[in-house]
N, C-alpha and C positions, 0 to 999 in steps of 0.2 A: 507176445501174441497169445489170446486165448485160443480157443479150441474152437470156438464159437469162428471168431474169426477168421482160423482157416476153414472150416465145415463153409462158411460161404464163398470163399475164394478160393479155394481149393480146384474144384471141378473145371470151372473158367480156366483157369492158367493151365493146369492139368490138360488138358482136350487141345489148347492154345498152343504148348509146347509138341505134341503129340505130331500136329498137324505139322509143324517146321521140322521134325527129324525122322519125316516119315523116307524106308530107301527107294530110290528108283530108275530107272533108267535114263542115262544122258539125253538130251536135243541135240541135235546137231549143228541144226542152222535155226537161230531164236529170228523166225521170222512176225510172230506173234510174242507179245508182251507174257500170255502164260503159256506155260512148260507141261510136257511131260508128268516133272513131278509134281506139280499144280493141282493136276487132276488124279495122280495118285491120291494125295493127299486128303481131295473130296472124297474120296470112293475108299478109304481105310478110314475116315471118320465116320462113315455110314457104317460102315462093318465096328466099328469099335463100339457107337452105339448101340448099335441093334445086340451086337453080344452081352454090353453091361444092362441094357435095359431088361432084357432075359433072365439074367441071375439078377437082378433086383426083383424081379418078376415072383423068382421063384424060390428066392430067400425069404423073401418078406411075405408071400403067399396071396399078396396083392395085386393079380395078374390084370385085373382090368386099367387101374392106375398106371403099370408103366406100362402096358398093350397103348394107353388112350396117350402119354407122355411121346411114346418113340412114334407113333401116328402126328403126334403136333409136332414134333420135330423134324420128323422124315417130309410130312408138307411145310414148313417156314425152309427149308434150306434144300429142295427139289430143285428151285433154280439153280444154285449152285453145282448139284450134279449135271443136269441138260448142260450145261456150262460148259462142266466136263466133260463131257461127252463131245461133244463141238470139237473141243481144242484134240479130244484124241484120234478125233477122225479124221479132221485137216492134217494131225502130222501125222496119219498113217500108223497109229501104234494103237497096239491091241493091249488091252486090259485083264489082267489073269486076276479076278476076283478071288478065286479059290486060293493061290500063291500070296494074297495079301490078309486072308486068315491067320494066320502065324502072329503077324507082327500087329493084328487088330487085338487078339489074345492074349498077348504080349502087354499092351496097353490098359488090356484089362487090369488084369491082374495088377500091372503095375497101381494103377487106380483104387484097387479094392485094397492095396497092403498100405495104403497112403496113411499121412497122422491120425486122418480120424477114421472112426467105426464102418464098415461096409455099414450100415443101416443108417448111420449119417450120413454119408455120402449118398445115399440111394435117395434118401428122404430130400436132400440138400438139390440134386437133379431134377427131381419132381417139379419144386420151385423156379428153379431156372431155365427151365422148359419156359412153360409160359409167357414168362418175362422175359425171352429173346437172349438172356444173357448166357444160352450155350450155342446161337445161331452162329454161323459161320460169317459171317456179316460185321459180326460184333465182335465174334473173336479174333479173327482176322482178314479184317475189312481190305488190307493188300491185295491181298489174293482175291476175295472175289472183284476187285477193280482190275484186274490182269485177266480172268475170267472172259468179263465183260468187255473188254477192250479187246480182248482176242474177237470175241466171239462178233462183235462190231465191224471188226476188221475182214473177219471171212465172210460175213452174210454182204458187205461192200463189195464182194468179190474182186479186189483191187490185187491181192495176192496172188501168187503162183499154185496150184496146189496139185 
């Protein structure tokens, strides 16, 4: 594999894995298709974001570009937080965005120390913004179909809640 080739796949899978070993607290009773850690998951990629998109921000000195990158991104995948949000208010659990800092820095970092250069990886984001191929959608289109079927199912008002 060249260099080249992970600098483009790299980020995708990166962000993709990220999202499945994010920790979280048990459901108890899966009356809805998404979980708990579902919505964790949304809400520590937002944060992982917004942190990497900062130190690219302010590594590369080019604030406007990832300021304008994490704005396209934050709007292409807002549904998917409302989403979550839905699914965490139905099951009654509360969100400690501050306590999901840690392990959103964590990801960073992991990210920046990856095969290729912070500056390729940062440049390599940029791209992928646009092109939908870091949207939560595209990377893991499961989840937000669990999302949406939750969220289907509660505005049905057919559940208990």
């Amino acid at each position: 594999m060249t260099k080249r080739f992970l600098a483009r796949h790299l980020a995708g899978l990166f962000i993709a894995g990220l999202i499945a070993v994010a920790p979280v607290a048990a459901q108890d009773k899966p009356l809805i298709p998404a979980s708990v850690a579902d919505a964790t998951r949304v809400h520590t990629t937002f944060l992982t974001m917004g942190m990497l998109m900062r130190h690219c921000a302010v590594t590369t000195g080019d604030l406007a570009s990832y300021e304008a990158g994490l704005a396209d991104w934050e709007a292409r995948n807002a549904d998917d937080r409302d989403l979550a949000d839905i699914v965490l208010k139905f099951l009654k659990a509360e969100l400690d965005l501050k306590a999901l800092e840690p392990r959103a820095a964590e990801d960073v970092a992991a990210l920046l120390n990856s095969l290729v250069t912070p500056k390729e990886l940062c440049a390599k984001f940029l791209t992928q913004i646009p092109a939908g191929e870091l949207d939560l959608s595209t990377l893991v289109p499961d989840l937000e179909h669990r999302l949406v079927q939750s969220a289907v199912m509660i505005a049905g008002g057919a559940l208990p809640n």
